[in-house]
PAZAPA-4460 file (N, C-alpha, C; in steps of 0.05 Angstrom, whole numbers, plus 32768, in hexadecimal, padded with zeros to 4 digits):
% residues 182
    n_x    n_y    n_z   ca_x   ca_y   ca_z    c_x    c_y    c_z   seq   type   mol
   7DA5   7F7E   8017   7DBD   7F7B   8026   7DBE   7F8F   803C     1      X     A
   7DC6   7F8A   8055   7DC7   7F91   8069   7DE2   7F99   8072     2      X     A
   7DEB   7FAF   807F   7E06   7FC0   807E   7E14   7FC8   806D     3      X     A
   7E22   7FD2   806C   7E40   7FE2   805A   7E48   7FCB   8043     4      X     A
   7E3E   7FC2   802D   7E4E   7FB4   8026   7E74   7FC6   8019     5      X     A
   7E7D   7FD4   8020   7E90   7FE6   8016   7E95   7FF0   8039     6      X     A
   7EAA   7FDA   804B   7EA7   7FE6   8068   7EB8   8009   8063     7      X     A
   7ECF   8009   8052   7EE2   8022   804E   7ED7   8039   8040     8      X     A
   7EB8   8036   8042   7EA8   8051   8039   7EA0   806C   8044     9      X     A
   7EBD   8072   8050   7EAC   808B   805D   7E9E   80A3   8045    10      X     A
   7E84   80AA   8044   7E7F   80C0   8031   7E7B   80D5   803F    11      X     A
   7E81   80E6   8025   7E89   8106   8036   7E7C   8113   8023    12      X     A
   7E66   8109   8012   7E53   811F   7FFD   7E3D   8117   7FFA    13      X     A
   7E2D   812A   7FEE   7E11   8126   7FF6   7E0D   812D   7FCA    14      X     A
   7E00   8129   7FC6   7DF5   812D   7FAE   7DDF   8132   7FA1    15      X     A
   7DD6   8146   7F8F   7DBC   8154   7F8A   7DB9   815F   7F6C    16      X     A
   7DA9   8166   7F5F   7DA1   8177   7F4C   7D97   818C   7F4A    17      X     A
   7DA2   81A2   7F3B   7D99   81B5   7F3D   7D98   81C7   7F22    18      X     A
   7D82   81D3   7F19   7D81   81D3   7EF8   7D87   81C4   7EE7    19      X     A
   7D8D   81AB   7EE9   7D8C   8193   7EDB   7DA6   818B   7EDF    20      X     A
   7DB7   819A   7EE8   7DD6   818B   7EE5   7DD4   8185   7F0C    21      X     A
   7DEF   816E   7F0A   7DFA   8169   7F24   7DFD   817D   7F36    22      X     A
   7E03   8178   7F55   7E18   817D   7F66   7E1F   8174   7F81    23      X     A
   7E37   8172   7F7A   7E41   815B   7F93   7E45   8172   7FAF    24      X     A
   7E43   8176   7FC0   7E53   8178   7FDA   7E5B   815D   7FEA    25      X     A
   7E74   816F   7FF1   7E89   8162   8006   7E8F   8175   8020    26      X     A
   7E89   816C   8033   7E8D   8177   804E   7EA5   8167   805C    27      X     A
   7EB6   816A   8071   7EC4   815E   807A   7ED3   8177   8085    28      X     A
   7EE3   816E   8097   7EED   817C   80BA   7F0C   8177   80B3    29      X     A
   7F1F   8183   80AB   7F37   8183   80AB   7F46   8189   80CE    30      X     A
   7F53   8178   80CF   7F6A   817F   80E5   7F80   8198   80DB    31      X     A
   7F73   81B1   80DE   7F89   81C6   80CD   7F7C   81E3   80D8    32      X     A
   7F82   81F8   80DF   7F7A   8214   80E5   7F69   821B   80CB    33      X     A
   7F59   822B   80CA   7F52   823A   80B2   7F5A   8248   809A    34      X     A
   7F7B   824B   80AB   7F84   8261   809D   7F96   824A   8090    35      X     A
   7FA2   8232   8093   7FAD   822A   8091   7F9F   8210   8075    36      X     A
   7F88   8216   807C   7F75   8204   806B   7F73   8210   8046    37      X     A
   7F6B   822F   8059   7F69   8240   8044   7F81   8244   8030    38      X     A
   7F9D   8240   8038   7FB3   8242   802A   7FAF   8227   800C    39      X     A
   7FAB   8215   8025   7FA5   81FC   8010   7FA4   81F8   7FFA    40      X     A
   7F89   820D   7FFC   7F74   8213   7FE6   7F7B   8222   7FDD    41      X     A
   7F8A   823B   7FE1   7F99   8247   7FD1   7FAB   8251   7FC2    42      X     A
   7FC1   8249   7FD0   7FDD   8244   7FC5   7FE5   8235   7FB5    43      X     A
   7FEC   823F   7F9A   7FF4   8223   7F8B   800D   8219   7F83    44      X     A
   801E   8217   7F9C   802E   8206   7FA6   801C   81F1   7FB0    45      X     A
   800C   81FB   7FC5   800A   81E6   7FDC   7FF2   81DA   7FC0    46      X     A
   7FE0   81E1   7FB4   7FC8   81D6   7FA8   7FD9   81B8   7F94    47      X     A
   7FF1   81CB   7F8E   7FFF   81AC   7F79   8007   8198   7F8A    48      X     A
   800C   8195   7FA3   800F   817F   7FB1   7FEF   8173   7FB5    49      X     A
   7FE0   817C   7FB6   7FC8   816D   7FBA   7FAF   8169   7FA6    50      X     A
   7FB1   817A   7F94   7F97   817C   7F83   7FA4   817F   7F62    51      X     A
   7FB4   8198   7F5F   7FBC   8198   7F45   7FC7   81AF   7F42    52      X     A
   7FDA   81B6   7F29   7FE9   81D0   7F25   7FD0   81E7   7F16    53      X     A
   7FD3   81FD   7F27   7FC8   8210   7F21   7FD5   822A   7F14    54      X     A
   7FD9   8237   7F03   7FE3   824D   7EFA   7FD5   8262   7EF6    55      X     A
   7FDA   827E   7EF6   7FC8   8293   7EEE   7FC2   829E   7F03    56      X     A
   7FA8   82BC   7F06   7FA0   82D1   7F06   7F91   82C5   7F24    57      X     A
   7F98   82C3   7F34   7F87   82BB   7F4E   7F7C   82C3   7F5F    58      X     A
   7F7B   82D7   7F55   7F64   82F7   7F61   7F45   82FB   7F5C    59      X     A
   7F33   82FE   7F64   7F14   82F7   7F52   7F13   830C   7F38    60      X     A
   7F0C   82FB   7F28   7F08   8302   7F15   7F20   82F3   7F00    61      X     A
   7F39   82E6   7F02   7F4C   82DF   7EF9   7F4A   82C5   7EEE    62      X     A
   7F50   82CA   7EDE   7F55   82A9   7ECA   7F6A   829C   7ED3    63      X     A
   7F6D   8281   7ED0   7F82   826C   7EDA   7F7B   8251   7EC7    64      X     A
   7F9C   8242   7EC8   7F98   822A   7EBC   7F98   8215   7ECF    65      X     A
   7F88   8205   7ED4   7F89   81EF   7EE6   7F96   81D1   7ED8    66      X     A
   7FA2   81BE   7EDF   7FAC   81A6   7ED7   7FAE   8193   7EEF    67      X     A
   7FA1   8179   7EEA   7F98   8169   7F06   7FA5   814D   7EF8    68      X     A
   7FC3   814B   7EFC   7FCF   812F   7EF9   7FBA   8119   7EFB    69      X     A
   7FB4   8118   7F0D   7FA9   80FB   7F12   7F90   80F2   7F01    70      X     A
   7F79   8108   7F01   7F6F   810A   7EE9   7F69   8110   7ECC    71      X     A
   7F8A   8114   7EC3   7F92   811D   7EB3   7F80   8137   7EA5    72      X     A
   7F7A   8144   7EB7   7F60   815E   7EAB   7F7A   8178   7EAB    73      X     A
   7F6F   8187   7E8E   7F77   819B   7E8E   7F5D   81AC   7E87    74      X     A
   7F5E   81CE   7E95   7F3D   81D9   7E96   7F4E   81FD   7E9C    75      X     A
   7F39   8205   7EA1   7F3B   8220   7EA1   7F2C   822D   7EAE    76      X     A
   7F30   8246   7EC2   7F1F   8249   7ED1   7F25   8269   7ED9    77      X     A
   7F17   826F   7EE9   7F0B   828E   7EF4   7F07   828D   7F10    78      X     A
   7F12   829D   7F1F   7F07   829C   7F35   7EEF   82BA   7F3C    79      X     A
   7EE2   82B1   7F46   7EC7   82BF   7F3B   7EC6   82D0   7F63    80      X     A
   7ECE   82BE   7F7B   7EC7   82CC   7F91   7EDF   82C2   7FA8    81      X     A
   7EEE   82D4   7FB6   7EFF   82C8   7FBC   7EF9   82DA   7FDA    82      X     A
   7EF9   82C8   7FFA   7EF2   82D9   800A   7EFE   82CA   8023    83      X     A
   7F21   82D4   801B   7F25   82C4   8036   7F20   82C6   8051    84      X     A
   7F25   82B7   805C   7F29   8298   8059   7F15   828C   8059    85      X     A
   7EFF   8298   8054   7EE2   8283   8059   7ED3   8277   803E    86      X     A
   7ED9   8288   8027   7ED3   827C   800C   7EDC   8281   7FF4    87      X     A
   7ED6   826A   7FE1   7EDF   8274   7FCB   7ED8   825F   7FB5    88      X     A
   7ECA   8273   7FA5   7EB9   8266   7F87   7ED1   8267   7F6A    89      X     A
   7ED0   8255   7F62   7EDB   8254   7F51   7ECB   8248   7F3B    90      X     A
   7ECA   824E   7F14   7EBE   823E   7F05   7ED8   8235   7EF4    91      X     A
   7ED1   821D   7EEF   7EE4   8212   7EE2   7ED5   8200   7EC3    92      X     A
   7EE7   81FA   7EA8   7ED9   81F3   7E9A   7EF6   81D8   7E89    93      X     A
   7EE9   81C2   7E86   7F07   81B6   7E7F   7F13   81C1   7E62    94      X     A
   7F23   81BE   7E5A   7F2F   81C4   7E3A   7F25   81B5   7E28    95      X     A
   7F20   81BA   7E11   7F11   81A3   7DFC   7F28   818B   7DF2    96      X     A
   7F44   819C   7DF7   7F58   8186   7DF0   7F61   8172   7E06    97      X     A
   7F54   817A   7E18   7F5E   8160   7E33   7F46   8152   7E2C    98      X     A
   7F21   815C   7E2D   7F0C   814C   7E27   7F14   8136   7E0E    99      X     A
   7F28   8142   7E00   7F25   8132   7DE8   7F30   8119   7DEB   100      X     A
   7F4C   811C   7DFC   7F58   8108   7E01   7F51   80F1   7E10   101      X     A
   7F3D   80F6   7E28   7F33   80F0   7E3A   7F18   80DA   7E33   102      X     A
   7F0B   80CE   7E44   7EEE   80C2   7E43   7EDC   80CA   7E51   103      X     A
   7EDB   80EA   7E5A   7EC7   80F9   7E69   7EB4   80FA   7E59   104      X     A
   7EA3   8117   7E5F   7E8E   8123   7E4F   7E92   812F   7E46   105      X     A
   7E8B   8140   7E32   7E97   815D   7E25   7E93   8170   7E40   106      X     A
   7EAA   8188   7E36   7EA8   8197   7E4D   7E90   81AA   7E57   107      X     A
   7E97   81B4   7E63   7E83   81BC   7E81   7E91   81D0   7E91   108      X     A
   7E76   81EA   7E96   7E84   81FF   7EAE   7E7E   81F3   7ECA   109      X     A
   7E8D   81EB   7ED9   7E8A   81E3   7EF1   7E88   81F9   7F0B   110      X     A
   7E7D   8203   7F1A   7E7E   8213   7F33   7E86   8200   7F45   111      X     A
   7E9C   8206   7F50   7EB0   8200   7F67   7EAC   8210   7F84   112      X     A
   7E9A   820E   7F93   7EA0   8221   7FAC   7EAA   8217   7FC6   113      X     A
   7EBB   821B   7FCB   7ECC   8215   7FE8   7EC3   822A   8007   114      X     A
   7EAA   821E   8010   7EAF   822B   802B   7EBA   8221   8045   115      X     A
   7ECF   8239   8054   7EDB   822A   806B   7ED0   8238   8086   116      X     A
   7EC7   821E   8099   7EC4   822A   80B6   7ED8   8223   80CA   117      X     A
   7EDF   8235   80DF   7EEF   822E   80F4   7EDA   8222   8106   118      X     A
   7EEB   8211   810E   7EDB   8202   8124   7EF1   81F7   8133   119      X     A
   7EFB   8207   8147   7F1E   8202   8158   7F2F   8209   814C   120      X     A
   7F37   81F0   8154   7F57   81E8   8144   7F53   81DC   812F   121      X     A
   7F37   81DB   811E   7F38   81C6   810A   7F22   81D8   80F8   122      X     A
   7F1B   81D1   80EA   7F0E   81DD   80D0   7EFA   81D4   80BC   123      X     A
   7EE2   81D8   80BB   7ECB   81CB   80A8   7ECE   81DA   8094   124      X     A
   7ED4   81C9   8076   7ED3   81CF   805A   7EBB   81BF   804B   125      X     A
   7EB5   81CF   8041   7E95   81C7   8033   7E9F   81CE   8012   126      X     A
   7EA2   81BA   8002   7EA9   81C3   7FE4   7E89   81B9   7FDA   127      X     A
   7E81   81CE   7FCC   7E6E   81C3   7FBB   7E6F   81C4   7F9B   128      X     A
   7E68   81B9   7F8E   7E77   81B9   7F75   7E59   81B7   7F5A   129      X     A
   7E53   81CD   7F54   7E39   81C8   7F3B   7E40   81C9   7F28   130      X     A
   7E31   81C0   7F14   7E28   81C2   7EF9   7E33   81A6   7EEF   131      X     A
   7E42   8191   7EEF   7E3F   8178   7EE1   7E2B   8164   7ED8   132      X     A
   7E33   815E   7EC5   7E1C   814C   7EBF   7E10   813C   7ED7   133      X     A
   7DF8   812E   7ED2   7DE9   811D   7EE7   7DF1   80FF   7EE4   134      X     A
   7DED   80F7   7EC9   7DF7   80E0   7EC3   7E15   80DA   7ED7   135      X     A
   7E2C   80E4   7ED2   7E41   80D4   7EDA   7E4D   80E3   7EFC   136      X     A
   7E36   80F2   7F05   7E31   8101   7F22   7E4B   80EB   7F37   137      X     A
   7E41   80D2   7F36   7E47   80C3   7F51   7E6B   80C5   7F4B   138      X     A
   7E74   80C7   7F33   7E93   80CC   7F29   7EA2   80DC   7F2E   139      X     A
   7E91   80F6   7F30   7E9D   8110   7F37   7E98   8110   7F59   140      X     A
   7E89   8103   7F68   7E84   8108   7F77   7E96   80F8   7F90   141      X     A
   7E99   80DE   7F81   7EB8   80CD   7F8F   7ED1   80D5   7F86   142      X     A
   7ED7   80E6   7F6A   7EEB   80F9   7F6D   7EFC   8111   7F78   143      X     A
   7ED7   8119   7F82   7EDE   8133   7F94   7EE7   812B   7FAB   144      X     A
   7ECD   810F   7FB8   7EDD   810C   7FD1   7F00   8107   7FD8   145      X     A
   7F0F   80F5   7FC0   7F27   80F4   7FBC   7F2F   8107   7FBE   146      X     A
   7F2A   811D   7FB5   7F37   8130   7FB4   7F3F   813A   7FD3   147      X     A
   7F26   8142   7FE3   7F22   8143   7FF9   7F33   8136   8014   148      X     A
   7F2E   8119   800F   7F49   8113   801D   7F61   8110   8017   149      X     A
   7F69   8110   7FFE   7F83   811F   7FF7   7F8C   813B   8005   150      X     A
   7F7E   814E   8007   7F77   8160   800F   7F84   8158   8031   151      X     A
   7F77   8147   8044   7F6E   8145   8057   7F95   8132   8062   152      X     A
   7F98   8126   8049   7FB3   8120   8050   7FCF   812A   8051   153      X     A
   7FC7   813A   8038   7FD9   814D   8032   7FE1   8163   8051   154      X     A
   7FC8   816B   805C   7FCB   817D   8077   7FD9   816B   8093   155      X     A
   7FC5   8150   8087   7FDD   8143   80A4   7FFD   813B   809C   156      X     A
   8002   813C   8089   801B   813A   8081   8022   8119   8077   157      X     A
   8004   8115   806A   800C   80F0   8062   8009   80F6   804A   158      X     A
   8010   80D8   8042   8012   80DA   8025   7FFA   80CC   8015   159      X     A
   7FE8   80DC   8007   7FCF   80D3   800A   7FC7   80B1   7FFB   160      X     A
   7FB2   80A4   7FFD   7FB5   8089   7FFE   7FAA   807C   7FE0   161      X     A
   7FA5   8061   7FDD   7FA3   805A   7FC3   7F94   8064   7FAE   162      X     A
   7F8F   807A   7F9A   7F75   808D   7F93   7F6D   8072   7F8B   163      X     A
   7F71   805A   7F79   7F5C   804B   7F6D   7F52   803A   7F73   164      X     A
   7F5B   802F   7F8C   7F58   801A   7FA4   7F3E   8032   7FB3   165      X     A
   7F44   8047   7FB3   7F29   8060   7FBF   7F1A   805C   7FB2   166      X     A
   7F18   8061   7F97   7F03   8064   7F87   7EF8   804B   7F79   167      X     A
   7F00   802B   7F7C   7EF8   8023   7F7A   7ED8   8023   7F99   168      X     A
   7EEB   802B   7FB0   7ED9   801B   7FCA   7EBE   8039   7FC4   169      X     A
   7EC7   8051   7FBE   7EAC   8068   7FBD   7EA0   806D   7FA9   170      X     A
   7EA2   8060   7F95   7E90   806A   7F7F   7E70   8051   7F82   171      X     A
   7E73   8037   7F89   7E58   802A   7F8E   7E44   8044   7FA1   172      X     A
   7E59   804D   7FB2   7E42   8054   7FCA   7E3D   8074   7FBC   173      X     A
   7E49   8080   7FB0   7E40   808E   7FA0   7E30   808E   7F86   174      X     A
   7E2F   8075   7F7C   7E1C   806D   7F65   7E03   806B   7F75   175      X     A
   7E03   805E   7F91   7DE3   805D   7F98   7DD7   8078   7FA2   176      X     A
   7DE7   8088   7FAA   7DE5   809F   7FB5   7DD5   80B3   7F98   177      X     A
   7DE8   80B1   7F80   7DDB   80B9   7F66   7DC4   80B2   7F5E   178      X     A
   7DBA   809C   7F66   7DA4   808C   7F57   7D89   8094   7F72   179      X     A
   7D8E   80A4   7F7F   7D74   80B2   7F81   7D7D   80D4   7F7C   180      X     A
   7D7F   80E2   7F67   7D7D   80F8   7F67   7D7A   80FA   7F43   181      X     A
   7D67   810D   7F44   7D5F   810D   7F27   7D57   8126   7F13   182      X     A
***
């Protein structure tokens, strides 16, 4: 087959292996200052409007509880490097009592790193995200992008758009994207 069969596919990650587990990156150009990007990402006011409620120690080295409505994930995490406004690593691992409830994998330390560049008036964020399994890679990897433009709507001030009507149209082009990396 010849063209897009999925025309509403814009992809914004690239996908790879590395020591045997996944990792997705997502690049994409926000309409937002750096500093203003950077809040995003760190404030958790602004993070529960777009990603999920965060609590706890948000200094490197600090523990925090993360909770992501939409994916019903509850997890736990550390922030391991924090360097505003240009980066920040975070590992995160889910709870055994959300895994339990859930139809994921058993849990997993994930490395979360958020780098931001200025570029104007607007801003390149590069999230790259390791250690998940390989098997269900193309899942995490159309979730992140969700995440991402959630992210991307949240800053223009919309209200971000159908997640399952999204994730039905990005997870094909992410399954083929998976199925060469090994």
């Amino acid at each position: 087959m010849t063209g897009n069969p999925h025309p509403d596919t814009r992809i914004l990650g690239s996908l790879r292996s590395a020591d045997g587990t996944g990792v997705v990156r997502i690049e994409d150009r926000y309409h937002a200052d750096i500093d203003d990007l950077w809040s995003a990402l760190t404030d958790p006011g602004r993070l529960q409007i777009w990603y999920g409620q965060v609590e706890g120690d948000l200094r490197p080295g600090g523990q925090f509880r993360l909770y992501n409505e939409a994916d019903d994930w509850d997890g736990t995490g550390r922030v391991e490097a924090c360097e505003p406004p240009r980066r920040l690593l975070v590992m995160t691992r889910e709870t055994d009592e959300s895994w339990q409830k859930g139809n994921g994998v058993p849990p997993f330390d994930q490395a979360i790193e958020a780098t931001l560049t200025a570029d104007g008036d607007q801003t390149i964020l590069v999230v790259e995200v390791r250690g998940m399994p390989l098997d269900p890679i193309a899942y995490y990897a159309a979730g992140w992008q969700i995440h991402a433009e959630n992210l991307a709507a949240y800053l223009a001030g919309r209200e971000h758009g159908d997640t399952e009507a999204r994730w039905d149209a990005i997870v094909p082009p992410y399954q083929d994207l998976a199925a060469g990396i090994g």
